[in-house]
N, C-alpha and C positions, 0 to 999 in steps of 0.2 A: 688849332694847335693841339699838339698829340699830350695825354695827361703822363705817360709811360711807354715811350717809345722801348725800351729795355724789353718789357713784355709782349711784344711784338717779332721778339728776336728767339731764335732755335736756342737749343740749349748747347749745341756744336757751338754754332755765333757767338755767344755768352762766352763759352771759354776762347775762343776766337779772341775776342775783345777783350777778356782779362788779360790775354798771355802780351798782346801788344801794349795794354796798358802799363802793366808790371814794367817792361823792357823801358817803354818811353820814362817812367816812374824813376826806372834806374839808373838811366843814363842820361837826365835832366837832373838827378840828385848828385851826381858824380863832377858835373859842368861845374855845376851850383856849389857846391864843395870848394872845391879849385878857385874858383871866382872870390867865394868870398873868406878863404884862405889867404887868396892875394890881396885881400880889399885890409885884412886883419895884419896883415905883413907891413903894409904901406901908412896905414894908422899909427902902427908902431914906434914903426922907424921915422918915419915923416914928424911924426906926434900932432898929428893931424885927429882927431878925436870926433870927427864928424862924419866920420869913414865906417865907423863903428856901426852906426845903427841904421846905415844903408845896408850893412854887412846879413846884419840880423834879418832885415827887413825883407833881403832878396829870398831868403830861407818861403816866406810867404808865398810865391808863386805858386809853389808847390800843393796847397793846399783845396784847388780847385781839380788837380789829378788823383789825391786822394779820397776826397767825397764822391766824384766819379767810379773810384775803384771799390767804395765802400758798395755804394748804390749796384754795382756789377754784384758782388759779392750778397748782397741782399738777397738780389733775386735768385742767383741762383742757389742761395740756401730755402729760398720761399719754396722753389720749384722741386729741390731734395724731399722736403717736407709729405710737398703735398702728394709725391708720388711713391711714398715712405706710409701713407696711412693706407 
């Protein structure tokens, strides 16, 4: 098993991969929005209260595309660095 596949990739690739990350980032947060705006709408009105922290909960999926985008963002501040000295 590979310890840092990312470091094995161009620094084109790198931005490559951030820019599709970003897009998927954005338009998985926009779904995710909508969803659980209607999750918040239907709690309301229903008084259904158990809608609520499904609502919040779903916000969490997201949190596996930004350690991804972090870890992108890493390297290629690593790679700025080392060809900056």
């Amino acid at each position: 098993m590979k310890n840092n596949k990312l470091s094995d990739l161009s620094s084109e690739q790198l931005a490559s991969k951030k820019k599709t990350m970003t897009g998927a980032i954005i338009g998985l947060s926009i779904v995710l929005f909508i969803a659980c705006s209607i999750l918040f709408y239907l709690a309301v009105t229903d008084k259904n209260i158990t809608l609520i922290p499904i609502a919040i909960c779903c916000l969490l999926t997201l949190l596996p595309s930004f350690i991804g985008m972090s870890q992108i963002n890493a390297e290629i501040r690593s790679r700025k660095s080392k060809y900056t000295k």
